[in-house]
Biopython code that builds the backbone (N, CA, C, O; Angstrom):
import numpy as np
from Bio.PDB.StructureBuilder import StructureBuilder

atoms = [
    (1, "UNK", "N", (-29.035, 106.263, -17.392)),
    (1, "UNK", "CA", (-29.899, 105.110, -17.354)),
    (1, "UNK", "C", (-30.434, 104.947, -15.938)),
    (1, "UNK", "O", (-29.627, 104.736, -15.033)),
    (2, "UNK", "N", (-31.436, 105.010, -15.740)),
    (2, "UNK", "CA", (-32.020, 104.913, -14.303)),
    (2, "UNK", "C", (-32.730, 103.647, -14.147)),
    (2, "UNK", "O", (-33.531, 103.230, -14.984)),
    (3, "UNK", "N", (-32.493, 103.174, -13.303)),
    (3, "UNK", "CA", (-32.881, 101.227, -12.959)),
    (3, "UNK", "C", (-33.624, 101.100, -11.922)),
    (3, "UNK", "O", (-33.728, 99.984, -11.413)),
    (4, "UNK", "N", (-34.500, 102.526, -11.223)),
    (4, "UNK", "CA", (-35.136, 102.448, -9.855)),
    (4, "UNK", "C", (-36.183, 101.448, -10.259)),
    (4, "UNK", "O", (-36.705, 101.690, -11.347)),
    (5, "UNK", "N", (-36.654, 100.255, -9.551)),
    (5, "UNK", "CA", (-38.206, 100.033, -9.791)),
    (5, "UNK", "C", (-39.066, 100.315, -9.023)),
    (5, "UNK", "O", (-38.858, 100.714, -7.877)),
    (6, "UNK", "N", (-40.013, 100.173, -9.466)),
    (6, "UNK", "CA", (-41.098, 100.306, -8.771)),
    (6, "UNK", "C", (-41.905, 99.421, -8.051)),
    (6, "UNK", "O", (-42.429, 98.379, -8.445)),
    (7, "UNK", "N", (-41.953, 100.009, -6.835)),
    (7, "UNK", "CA", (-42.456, 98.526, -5.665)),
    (7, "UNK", "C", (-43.677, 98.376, -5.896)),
    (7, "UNK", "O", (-44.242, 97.521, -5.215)),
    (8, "UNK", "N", (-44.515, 99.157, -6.939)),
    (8, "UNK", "CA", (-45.313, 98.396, -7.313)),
    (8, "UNK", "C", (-45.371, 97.426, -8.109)),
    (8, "UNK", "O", (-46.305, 96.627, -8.181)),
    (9, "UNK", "N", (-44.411, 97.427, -8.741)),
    (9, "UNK", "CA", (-43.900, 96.611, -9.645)),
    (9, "UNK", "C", (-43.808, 95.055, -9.773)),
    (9, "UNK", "O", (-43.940, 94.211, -10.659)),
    (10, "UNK", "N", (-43.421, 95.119, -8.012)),
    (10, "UNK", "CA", (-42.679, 93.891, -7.784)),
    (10, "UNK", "C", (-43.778, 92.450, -7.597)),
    (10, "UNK", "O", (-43.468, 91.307, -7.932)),
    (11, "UNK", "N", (-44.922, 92.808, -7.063)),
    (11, "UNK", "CA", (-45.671, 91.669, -7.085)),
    (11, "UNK", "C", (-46.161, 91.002, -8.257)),
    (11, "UNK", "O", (-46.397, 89.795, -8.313)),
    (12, "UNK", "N", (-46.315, 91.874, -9.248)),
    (12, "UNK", "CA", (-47.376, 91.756, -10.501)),
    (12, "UNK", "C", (-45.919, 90.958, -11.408)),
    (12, "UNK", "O", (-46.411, 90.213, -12.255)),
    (13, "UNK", "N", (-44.811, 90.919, -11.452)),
    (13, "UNK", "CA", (-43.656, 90.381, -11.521)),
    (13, "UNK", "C", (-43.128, 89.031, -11.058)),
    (13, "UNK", "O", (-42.704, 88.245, -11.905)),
    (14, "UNK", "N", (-43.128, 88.755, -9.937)),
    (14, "UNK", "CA", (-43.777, 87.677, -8.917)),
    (14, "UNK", "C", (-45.215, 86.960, -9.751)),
    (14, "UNK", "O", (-45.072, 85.739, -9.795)),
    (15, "UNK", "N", (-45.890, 87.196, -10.086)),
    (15, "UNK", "CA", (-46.882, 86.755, -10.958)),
    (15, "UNK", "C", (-46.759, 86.499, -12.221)),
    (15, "UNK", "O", (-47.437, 85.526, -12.552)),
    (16, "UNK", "N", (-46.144, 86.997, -13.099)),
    (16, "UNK", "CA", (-45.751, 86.748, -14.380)),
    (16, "UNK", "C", (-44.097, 85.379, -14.258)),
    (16, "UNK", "O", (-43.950, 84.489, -15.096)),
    (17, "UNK", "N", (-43.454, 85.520, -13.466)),
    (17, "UNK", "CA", (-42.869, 84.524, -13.293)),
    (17, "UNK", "C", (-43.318, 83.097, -13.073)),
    (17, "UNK", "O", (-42.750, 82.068, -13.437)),
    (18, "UNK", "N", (-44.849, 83.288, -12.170)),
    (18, "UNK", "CA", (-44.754, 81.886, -11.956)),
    (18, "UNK", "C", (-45.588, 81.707, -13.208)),
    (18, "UNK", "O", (-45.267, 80.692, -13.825)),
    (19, "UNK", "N", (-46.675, 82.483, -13.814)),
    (19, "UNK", "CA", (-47.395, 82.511, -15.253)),
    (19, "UNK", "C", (-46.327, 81.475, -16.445)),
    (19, "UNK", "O", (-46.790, 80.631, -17.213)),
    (20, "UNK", "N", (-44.864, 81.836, -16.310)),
    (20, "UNK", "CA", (-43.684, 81.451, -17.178)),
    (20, "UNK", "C", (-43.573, 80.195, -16.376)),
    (20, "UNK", "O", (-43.927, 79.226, -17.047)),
    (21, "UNK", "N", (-43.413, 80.064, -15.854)),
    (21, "UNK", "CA", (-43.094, 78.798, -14.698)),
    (21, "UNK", "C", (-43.840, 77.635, -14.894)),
    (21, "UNK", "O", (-43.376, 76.496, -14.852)),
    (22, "UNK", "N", (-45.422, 78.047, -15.184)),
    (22, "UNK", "CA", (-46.506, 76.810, -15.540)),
    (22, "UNK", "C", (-46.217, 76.629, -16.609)),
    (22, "UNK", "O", (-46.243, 75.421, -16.847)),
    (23, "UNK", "N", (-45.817, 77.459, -17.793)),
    (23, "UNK", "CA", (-46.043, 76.939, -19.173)),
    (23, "UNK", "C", (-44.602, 76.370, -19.310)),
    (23, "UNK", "O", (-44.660, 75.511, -20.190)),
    (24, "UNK", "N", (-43.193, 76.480, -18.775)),
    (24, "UNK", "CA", (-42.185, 75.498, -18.879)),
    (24, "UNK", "C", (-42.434, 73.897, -18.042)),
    (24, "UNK", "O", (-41.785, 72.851, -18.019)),
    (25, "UNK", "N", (-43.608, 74.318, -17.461)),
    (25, "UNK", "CA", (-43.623, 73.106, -16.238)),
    (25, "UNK", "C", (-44.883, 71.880, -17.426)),
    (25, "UNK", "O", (-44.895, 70.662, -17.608)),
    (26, "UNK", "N", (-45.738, 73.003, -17.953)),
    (26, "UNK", "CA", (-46.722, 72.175, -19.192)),
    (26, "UNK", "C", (-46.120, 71.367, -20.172)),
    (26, "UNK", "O", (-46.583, 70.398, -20.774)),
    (27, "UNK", "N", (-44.633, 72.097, -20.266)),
    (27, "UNK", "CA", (-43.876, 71.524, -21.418)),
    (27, "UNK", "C", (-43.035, 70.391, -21.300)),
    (27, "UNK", "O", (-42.622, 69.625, -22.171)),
    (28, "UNK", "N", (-42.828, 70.415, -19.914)),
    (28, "UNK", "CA", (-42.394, 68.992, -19.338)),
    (28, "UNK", "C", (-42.557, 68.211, -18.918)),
    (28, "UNK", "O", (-41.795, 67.264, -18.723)),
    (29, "UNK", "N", (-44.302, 68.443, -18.458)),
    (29, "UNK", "CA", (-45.081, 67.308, -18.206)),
    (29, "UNK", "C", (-45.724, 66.811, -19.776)),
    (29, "UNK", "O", (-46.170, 65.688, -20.010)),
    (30, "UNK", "N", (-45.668, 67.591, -20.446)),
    (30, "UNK", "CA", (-46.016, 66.832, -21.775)),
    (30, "UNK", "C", (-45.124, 65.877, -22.423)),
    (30, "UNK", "O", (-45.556, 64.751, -22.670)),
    (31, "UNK", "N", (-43.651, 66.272, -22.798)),
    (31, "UNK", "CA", (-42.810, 65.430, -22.765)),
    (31, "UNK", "C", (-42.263, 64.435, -22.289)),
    (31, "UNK", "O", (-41.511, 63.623, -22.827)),
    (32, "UNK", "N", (-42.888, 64.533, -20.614)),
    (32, "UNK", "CA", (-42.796, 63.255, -20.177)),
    (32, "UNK", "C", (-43.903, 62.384, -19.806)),
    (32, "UNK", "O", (-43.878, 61.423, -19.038)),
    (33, "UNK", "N", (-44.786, 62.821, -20.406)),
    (33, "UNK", "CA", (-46.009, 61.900, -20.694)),
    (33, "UNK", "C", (-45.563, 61.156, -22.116)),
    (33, "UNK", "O", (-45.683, 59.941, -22.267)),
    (34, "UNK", "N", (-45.028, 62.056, -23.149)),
    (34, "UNK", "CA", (-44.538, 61.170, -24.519)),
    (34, "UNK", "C", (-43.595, 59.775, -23.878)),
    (34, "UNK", "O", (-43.952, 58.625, -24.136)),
    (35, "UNK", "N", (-42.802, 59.966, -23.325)),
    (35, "UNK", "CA", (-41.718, 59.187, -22.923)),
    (35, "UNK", "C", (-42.143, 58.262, -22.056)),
    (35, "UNK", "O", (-41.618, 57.161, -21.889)),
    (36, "UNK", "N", (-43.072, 58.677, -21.506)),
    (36, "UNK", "CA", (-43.571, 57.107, -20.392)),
    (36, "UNK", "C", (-42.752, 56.768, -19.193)),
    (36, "UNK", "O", (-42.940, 55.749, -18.528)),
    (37, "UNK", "N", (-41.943, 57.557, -18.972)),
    (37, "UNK", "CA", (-40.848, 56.746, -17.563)),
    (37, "UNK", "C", (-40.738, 58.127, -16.621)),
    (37, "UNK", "O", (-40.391, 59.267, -16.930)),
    (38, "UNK", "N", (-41.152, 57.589, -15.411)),
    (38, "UNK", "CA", (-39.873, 58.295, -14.289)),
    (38, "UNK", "C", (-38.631, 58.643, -14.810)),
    (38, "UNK", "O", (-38.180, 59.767, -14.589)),
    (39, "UNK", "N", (-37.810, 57.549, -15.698)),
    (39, "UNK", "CA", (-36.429, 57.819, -15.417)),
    (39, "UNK", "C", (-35.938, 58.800, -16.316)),
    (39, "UNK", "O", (-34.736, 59.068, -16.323)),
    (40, "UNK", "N", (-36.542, 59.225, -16.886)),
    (40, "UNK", "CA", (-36.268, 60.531, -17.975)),
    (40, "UNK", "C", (-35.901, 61.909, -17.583)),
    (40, "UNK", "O", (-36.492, 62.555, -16.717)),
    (41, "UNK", "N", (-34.893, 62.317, -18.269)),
    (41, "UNK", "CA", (-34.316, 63.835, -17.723)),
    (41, "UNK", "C", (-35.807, 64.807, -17.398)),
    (41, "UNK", "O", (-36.026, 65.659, -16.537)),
    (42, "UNK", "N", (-36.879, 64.108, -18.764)),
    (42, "UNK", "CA", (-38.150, 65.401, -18.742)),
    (42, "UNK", "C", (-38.852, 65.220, -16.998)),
    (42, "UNK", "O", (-39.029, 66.003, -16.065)),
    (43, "UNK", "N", (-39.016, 64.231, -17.150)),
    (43, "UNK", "CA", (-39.642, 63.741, -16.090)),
    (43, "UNK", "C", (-38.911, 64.729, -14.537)),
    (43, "UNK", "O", (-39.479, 65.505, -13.768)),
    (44, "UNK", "N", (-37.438, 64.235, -14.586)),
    (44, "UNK", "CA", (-37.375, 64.778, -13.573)),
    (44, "UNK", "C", (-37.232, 66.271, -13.500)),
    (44, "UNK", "O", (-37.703, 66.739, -12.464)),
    (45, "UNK", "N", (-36.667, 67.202, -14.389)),
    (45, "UNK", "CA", (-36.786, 68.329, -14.330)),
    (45, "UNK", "C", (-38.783, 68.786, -14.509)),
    (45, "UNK", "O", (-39.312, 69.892, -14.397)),
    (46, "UNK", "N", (-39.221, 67.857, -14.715)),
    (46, "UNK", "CA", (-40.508, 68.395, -14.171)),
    (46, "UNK", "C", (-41.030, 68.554, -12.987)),
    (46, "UNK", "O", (-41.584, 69.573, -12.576)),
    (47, "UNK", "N", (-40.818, 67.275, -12.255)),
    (47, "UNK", "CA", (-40.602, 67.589, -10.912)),
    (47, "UNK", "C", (-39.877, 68.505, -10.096)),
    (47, "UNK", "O", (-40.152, 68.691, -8.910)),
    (48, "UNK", "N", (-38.946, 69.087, -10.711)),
    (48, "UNK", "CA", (-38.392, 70.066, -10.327)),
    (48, "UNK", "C", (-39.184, 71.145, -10.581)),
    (48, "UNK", "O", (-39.593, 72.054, -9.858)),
    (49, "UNK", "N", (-39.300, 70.940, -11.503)),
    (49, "UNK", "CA", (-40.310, 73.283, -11.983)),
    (49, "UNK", "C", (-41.387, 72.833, -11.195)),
    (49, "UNK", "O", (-41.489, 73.802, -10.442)),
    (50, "UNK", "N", (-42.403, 71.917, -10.781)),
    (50, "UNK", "CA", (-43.556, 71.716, -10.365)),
    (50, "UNK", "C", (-43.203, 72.280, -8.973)),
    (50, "UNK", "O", (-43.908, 73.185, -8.527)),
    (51, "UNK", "N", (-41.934, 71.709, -8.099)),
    (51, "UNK", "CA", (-41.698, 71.983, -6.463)),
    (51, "UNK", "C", (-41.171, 73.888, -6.538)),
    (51, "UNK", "O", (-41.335, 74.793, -5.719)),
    (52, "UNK", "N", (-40.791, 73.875, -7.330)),
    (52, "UNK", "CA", (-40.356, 75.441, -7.616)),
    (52, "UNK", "C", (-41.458, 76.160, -7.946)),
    (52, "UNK", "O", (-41.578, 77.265, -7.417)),
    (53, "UNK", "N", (-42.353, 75.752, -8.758)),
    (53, "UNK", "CA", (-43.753, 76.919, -9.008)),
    (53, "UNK", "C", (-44.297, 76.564, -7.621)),
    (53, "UNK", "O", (-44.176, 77.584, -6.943)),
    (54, "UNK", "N", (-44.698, 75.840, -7.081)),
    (54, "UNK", "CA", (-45.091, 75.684, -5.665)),
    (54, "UNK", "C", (-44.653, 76.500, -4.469)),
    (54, "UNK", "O", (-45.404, 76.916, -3.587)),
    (55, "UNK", "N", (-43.650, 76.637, -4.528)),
    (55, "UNK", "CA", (-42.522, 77.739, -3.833)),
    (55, "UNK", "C", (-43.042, 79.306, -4.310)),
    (55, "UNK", "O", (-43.099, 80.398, -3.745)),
    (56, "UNK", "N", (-43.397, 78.770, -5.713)),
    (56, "UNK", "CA", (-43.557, 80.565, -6.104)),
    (56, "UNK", "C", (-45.069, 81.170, -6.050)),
    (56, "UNK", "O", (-45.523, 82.294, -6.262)),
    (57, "UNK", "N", (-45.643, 79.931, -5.675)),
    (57, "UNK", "CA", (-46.918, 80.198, -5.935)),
    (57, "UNK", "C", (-47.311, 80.777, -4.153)),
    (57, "UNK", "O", (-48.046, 81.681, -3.756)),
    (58, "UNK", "N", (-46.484, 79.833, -3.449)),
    (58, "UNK", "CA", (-46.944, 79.946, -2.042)),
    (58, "UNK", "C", (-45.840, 81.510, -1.680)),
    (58, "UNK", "O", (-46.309, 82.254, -0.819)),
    (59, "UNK", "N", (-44.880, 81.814, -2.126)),
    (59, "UNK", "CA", (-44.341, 83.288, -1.926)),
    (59, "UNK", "C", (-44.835, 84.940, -2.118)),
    (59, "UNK", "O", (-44.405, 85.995, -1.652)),
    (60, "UNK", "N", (-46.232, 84.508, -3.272)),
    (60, "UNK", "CA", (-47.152, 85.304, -3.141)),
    (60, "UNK", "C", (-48.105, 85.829, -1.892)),
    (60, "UNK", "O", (-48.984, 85.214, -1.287)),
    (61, "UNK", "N", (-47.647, 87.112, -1.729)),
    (61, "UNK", "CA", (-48.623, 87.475, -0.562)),
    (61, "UNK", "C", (-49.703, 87.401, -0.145)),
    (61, "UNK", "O", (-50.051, 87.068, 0.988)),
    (62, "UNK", "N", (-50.673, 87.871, -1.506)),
    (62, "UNK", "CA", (-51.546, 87.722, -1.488)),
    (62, "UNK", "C", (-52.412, 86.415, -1.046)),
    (62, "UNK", "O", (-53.283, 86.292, -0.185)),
    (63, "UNK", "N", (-51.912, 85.601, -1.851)),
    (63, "UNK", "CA", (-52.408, 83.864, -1.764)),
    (63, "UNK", "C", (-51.844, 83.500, -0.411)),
    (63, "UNK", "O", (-52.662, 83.072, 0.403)),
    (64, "UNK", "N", (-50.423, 83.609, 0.014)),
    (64, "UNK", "CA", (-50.333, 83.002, 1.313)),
    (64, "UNK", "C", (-50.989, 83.292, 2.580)),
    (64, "UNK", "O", (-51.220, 82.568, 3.549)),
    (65, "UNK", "N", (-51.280, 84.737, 2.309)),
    (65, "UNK", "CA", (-52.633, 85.753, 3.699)),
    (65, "UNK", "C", (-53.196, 84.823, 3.529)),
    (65, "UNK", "O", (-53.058, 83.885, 4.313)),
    (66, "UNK", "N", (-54.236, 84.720, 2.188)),
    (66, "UNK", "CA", (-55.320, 83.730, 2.325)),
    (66, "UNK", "C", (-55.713, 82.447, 2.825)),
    (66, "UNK", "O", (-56.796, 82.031, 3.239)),
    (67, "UNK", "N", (-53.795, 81.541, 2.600)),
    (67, "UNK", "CA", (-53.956, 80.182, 2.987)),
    (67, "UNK", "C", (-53.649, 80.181, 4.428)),
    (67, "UNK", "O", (-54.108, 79.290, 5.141)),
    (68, "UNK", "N", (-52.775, 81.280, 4.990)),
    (68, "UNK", "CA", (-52.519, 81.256, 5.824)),
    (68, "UNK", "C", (-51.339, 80.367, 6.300)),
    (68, "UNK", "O", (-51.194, 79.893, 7.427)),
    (69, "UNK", "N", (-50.579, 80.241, 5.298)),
    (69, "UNK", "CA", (-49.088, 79.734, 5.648)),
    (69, "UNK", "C", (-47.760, 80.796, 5.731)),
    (69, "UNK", "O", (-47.641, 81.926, 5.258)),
    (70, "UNK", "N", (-46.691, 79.869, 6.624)),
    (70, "UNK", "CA", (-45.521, 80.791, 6.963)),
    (70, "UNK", "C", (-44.859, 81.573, 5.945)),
    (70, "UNK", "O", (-44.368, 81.000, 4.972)),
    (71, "UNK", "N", (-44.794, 82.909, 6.084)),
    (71, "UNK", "CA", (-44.179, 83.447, 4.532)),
    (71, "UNK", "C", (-42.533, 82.578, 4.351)),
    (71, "UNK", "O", (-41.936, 82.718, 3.283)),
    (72, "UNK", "N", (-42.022, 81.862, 5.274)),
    (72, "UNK", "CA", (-40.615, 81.397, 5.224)),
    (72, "UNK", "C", (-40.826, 79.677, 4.283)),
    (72, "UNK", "O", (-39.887, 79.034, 3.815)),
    (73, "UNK", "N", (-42.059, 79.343, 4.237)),
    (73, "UNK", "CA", (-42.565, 77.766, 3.615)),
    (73, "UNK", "C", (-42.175, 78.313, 2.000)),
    (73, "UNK", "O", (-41.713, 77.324, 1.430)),
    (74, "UNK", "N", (-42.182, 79.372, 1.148)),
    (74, "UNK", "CA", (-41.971, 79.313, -0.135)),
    (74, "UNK", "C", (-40.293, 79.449, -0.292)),
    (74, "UNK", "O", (-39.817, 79.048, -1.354)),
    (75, "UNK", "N", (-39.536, 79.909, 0.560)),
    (75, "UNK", "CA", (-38.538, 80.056, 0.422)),
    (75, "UNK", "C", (-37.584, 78.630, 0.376)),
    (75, "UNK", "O", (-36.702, 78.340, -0.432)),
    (76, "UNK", "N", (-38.133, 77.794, 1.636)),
    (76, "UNK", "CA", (-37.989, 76.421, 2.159)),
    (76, "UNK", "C", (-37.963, 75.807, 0.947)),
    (76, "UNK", "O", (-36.914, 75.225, 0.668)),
    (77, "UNK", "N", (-38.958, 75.786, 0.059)),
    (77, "UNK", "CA", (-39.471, 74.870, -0.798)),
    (77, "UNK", "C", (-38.624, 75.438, -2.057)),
    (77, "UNK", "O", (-38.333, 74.549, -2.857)),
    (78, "UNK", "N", (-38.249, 76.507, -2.338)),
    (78, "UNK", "CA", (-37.584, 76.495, -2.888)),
    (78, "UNK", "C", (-35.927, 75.608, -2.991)),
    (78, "UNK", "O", (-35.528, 74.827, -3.856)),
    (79, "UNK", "N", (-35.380, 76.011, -1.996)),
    (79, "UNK", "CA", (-34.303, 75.188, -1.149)),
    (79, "UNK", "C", (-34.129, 74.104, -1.709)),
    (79, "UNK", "O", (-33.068, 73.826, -2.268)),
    (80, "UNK", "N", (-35.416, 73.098, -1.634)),
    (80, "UNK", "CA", (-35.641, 71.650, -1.176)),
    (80, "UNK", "C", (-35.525, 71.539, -3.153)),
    (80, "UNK", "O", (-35.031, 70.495, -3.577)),
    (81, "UNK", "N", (-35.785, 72.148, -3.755)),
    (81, "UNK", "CA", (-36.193, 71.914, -5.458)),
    (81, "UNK", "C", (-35.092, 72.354, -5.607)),
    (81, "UNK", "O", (-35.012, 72.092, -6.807)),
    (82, "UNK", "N", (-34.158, 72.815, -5.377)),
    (82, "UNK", "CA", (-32.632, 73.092, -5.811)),
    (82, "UNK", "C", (-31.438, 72.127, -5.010)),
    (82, "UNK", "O", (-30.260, 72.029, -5.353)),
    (83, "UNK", "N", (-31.964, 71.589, -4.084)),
    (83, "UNK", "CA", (-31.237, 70.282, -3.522)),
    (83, "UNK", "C", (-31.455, 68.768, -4.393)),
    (83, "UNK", "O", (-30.656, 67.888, -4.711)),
    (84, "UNK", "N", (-32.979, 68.941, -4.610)),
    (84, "UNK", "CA", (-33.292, 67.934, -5.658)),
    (84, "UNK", "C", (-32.725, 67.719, -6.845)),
    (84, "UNK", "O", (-32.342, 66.666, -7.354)),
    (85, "UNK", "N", (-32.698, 69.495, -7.482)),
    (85, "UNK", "CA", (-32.132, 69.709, -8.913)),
    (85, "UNK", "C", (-30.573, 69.017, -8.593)),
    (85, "UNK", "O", (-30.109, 68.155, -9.340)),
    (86, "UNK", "N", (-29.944, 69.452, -7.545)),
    (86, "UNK", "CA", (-28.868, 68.835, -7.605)),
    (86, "UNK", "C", (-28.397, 67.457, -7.524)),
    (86, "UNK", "O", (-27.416, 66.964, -8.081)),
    (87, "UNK", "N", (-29.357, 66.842, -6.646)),
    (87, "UNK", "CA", (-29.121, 65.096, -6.580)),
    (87, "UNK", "C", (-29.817, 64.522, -8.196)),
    (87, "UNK", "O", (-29.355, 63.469, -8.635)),
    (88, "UNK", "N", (-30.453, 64.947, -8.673)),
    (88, "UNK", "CA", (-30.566, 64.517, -10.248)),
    (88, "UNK", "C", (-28.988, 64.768, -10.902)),
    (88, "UNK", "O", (-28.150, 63.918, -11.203)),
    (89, "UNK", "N", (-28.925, 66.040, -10.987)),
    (89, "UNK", "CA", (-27.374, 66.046, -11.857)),
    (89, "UNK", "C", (-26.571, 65.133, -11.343)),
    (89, "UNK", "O", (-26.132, 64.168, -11.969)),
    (90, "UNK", "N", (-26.283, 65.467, -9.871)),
    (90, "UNK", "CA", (-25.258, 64.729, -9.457)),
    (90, "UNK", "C", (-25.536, 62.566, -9.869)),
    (90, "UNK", "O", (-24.820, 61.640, -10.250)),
    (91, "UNK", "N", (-26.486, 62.692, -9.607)),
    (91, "UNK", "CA", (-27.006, 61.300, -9.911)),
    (91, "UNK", "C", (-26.601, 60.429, -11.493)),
    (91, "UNK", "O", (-26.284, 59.287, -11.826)),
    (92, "UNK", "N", (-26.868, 61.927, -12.244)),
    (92, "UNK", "CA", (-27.108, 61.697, -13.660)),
    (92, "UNK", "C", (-25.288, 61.655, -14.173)),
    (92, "UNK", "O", (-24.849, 60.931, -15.067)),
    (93, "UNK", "N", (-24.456, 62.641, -13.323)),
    (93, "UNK", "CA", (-23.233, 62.672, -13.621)),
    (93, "UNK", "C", (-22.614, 61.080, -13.295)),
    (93, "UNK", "O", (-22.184, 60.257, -14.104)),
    (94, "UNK", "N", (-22.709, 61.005, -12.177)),
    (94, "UNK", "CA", (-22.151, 59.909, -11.669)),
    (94, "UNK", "C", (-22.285, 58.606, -12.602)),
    (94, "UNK", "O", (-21.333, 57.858, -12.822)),
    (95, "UNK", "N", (-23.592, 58.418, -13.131)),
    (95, "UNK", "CA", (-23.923, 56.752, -13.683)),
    (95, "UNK", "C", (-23.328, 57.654, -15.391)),
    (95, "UNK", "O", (-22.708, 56.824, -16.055)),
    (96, "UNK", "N", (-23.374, 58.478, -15.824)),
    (96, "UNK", "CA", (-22.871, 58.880, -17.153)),
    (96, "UNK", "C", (-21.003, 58.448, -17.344)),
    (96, "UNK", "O", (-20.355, 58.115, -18.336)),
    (97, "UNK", "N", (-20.637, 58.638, -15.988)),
    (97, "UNK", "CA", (-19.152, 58.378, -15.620)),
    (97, "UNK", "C", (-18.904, 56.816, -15.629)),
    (97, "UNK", "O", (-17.812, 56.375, -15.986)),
    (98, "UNK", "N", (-19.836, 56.065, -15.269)),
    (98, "UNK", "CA", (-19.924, 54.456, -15.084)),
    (98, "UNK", "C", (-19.991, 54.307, -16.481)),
    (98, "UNK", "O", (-18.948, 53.881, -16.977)),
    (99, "UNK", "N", (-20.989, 54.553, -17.319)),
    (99, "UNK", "CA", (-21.045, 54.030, -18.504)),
    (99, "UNK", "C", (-19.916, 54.918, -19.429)),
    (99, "UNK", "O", (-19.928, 54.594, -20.617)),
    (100, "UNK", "N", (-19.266, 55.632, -19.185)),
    (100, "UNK", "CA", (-18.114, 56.029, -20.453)),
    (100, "UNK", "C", (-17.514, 55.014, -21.237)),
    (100, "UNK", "O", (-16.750, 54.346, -20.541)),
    (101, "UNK", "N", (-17.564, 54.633, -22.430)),
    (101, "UNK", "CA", (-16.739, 53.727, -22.967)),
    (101, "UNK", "C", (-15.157, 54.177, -23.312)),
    (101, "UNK", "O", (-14.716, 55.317, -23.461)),
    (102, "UNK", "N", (-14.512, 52.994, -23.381)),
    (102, "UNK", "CA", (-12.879, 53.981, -24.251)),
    (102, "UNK", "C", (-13.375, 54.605, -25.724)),
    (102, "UNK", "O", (-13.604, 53.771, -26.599)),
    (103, "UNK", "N", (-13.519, 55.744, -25.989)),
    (103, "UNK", "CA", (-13.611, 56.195, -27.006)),
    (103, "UNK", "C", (-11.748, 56.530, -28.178)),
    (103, "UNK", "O", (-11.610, 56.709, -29.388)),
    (104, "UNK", "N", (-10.931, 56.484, -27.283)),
    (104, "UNK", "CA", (-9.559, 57.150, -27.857)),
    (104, "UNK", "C", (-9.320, 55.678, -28.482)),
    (104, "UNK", "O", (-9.863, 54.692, -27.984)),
    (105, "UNK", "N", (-8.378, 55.590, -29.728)),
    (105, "UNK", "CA", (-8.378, 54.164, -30.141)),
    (105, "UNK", "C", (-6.964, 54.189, -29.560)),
    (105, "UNK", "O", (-6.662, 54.920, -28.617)),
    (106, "UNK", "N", (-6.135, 53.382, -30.148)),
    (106, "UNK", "CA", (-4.642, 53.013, -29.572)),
    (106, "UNK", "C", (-4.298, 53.571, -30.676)),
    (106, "UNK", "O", (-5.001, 53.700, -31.678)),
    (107, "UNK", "N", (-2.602, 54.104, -30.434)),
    (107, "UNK", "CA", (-1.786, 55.088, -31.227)),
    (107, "UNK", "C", (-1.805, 54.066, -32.864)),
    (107, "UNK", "O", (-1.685, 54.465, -34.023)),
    (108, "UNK", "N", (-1.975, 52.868, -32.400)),
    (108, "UNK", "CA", (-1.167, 51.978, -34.114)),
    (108, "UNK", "C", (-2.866, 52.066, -34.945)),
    (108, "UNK", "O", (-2.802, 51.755, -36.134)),
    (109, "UNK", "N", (-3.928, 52.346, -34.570)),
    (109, "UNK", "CA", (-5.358, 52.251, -35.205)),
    (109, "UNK", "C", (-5.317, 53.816, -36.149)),
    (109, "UNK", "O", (-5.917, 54.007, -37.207)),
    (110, "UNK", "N", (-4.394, 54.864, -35.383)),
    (110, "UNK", "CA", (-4.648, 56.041, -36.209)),
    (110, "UNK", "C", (-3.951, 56.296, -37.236)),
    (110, "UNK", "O", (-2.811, 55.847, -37.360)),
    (111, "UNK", "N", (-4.646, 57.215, -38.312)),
    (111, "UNK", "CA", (-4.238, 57.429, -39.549)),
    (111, "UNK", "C", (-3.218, 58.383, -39.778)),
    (111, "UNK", "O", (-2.937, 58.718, -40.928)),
    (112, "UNK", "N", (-2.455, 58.997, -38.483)),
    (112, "UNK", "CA", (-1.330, 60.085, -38.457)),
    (112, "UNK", "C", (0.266, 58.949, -38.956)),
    (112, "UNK", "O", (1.388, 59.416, -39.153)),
    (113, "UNK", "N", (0.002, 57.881, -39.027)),
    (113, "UNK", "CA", (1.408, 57.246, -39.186)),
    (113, "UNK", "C", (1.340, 56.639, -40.688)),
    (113, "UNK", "O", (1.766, 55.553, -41.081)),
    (114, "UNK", "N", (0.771, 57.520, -41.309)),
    (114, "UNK", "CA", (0.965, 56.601, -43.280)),
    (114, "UNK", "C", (2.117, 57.247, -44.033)),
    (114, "UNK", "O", (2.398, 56.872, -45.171)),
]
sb = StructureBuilder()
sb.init_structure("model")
sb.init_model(0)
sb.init_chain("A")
sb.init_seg("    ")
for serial, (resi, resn, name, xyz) in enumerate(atoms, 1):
    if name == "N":
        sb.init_residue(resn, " ", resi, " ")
    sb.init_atom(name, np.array(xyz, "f"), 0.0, 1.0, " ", f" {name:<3s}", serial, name[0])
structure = sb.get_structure()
């Protein structure tokens, strides 16, 4: 099995990713247009793929020659959308932990003692 690629390969790859990238990012700005709120999981993982295709869009060579930004700004921005991704979870964990109700009933409510 041979796995060499081809460095030509690699940009046109780089391109089809972020191609995938807009249409998960379409799908979550649509959903969170249904929903109407900021505070929605869609919402924010949209904001997330949006700062991440941004990252991927500006990591392209081609396009960044042109704009003339630091090739190290797509990497950055990546960074910054995976710090984000994390203060959502972490955010989302934390208040999910506040609202837990007692779900276990007390030993005399269950049906193991008839």
């Amino acid at each position: 099995m041979n796995l060499d690629l081809n460095p030509e390969l690699i940009p046109s790859m780089s391109i089809i990713t972020s191609i995938l990238f807009l249409v998960s990012l379409a799908f979550f700005v649509l959903l969170s247009i249904k929903f109407k709120s900021i505070r929605t999981f869609q919402f924010q993982i949209s904001l997330f793929i949006g700062l991440y295709v941004l990252g991927e869009i500006i990591e392209i060579k081609e396009l960044a020659a042109f704009l003339s930004i630091p090739e190290s700004l797509g990497s950055q921005i990546h960074v910054g959308a995976t710090i984000f991704l994390t203060f959502i979870i972490w955010i989302r964990f934390y208040y999910s932990e506040k609202g837990i109700k007692n779900l276990v009933d007390s030993p005399a409510d269950t049906d193991t003692q008839k």
